[in-house]
Backbone as a printed PyTorch tensor [residue, N CA C, xyz], in Angstrom:
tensor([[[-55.4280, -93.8460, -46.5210],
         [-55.8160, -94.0540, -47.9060],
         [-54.8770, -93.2870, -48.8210]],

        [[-54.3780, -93.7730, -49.9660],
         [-53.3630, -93.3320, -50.8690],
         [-54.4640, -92.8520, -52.0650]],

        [[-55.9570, -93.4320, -51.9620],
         [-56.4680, -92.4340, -52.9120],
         [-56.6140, -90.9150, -53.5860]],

        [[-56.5010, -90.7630, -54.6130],
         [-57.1180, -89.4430, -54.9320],
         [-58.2090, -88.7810, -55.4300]],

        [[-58.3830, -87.7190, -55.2210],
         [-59.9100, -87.2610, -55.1690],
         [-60.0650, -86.4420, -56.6990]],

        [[-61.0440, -86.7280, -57.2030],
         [-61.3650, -85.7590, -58.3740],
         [-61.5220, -84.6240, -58.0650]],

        [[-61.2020, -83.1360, -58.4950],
         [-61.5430, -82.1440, -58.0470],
         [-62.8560, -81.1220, -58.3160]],

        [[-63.3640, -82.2730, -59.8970],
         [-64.4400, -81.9470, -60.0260],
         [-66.0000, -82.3780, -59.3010]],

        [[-65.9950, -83.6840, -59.1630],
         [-66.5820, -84.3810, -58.8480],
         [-66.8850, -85.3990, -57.2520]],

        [[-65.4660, -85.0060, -56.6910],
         [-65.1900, -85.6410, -55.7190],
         [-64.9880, -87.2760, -55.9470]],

        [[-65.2050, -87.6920, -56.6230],
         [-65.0270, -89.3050, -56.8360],
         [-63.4450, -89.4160, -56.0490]],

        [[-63.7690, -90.2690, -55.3880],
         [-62.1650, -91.0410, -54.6420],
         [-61.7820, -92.0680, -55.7980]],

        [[-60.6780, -92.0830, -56.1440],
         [-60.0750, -92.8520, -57.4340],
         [-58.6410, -93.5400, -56.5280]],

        [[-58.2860, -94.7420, -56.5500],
         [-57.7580, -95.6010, -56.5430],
         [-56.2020, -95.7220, -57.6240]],

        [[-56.9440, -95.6140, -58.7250],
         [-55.6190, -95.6150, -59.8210],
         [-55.7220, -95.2610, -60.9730]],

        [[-55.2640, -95.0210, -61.7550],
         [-55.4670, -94.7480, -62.8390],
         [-55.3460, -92.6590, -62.8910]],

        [[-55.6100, -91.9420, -63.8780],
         [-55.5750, -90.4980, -63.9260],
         [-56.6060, -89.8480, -64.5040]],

        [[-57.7340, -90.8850, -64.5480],
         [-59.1660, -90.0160, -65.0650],
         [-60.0010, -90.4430, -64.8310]],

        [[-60.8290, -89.7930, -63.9940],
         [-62.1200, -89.7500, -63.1500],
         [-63.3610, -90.7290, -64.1890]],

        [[-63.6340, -91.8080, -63.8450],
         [-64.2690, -92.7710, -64.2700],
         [-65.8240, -91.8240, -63.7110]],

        [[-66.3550, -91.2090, -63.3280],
         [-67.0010, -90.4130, -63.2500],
         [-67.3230, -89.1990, -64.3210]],

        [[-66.7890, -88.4390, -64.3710],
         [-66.6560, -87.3290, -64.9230],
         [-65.9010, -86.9770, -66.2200]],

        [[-64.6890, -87.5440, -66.4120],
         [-63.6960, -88.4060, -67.3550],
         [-62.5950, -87.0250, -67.0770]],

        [[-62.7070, -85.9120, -65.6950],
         [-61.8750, -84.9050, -65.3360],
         [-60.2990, -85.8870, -65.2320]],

        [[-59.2660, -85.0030, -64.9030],
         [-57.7620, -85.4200, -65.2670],
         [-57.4450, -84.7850, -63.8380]],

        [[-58.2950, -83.6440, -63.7400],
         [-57.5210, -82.8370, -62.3810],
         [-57.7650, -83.2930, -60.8570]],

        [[-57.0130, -84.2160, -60.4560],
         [-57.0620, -85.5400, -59.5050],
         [-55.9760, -84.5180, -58.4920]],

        [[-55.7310, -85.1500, -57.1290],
         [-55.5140, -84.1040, -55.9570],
         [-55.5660, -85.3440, -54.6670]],

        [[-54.3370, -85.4090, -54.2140],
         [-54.3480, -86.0120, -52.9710],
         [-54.2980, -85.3880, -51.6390]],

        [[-55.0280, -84.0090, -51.7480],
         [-55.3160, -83.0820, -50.6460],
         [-56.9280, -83.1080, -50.6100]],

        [[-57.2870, -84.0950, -50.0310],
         [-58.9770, -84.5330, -49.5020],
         [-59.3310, -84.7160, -48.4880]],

        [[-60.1260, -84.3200, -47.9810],
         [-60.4000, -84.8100, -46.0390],
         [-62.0860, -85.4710, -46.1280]],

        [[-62.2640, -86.5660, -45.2790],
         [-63.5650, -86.9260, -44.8670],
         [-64.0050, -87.5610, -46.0790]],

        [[-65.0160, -88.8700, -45.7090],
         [-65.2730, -89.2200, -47.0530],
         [-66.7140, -90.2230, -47.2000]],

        [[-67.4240, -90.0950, -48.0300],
         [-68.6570, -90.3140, -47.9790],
         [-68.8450, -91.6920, -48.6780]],

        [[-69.3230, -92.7560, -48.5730],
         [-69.6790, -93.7650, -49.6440],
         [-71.4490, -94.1620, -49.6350]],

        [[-71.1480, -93.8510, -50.9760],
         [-72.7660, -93.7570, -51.5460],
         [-73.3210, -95.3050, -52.0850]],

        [[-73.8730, -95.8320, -51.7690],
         [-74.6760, -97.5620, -51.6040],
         [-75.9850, -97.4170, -52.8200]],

        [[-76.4250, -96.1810, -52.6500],
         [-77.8720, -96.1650, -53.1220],
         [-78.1320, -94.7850, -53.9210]],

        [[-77.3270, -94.5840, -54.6560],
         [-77.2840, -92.7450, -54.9260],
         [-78.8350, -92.1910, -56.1860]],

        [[-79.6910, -93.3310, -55.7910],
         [-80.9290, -92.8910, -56.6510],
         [-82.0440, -92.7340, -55.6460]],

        [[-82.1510, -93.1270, -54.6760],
         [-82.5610, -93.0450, -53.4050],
         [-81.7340, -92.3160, -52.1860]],

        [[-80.9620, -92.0120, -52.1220],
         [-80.1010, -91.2150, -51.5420],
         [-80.4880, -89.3030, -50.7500]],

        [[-80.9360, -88.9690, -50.0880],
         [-81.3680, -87.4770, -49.9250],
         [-79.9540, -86.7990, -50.2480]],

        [[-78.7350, -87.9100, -48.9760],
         [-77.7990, -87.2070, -49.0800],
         [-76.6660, -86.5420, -50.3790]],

        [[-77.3120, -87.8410, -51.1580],
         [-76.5600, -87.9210, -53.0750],
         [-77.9080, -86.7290, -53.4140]],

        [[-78.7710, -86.6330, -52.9980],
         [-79.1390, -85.3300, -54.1950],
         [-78.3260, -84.2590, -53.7340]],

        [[-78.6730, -83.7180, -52.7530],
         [-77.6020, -82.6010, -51.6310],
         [-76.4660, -82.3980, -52.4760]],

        [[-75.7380, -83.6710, -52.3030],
         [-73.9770, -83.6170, -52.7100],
         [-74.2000, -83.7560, -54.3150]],

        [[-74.7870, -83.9140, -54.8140],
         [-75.1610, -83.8310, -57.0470],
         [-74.3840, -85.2610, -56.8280]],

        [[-74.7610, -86.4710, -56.3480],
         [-73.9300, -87.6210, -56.6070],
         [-75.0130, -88.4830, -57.0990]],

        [[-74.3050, -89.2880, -58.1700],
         [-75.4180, -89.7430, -58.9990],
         [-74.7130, -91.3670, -59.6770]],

        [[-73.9390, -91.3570, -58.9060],
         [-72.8030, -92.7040, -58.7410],
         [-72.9100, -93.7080, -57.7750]],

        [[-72.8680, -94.7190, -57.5430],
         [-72.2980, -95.5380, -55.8390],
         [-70.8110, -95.3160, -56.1350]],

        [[-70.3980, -94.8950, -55.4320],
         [-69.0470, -95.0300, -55.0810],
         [-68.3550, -94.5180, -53.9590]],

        [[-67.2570, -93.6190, -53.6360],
         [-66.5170, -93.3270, -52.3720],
         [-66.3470, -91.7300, -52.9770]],

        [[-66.3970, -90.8570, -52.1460],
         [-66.2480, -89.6470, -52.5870],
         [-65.6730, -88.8020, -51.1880]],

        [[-65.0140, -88.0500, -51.5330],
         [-64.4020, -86.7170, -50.5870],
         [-65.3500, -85.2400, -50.2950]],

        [[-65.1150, -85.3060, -49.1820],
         [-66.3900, -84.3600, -48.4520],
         [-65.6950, -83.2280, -48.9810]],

        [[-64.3360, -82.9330, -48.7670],
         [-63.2790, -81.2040, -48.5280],
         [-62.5370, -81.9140, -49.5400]],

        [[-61.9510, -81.2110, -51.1780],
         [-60.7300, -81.0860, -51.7550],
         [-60.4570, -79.9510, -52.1020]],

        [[-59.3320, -79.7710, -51.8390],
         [-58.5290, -79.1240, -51.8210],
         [-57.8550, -77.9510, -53.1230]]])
């Protein structure tokens, strides 16, 4: 994956340079492991991780 990870938020981002999440700038292609959230209102694991999105997110940045 050529994605990069928000460093605030973890959001995995595709393109662009601001976290459609968070609207953070400070993006980082040093990420390991990665979670995708289907259901993040029902989710145990999205309360745990503060994810409050569906999307693809990074477990470890860097």
């Amino acid at each position: 994956m050529d994605d990069k990870a928000c460093r605030n938020c973890h959001m995995l981002i595709g393109h662009g340079d601001t976290c459609p999440v968070c609207g953070g700038k400070d993006l980082t292609d040093r990420w390991s492991g990665y979670v995708v959230m289907f259901n993040a209102e029902k989710s145990s694991l999205a309360k745990i991780l503060g994810i409050k999105v569906n999307s693809a997110y990074a477990v470890s940045v860097e």
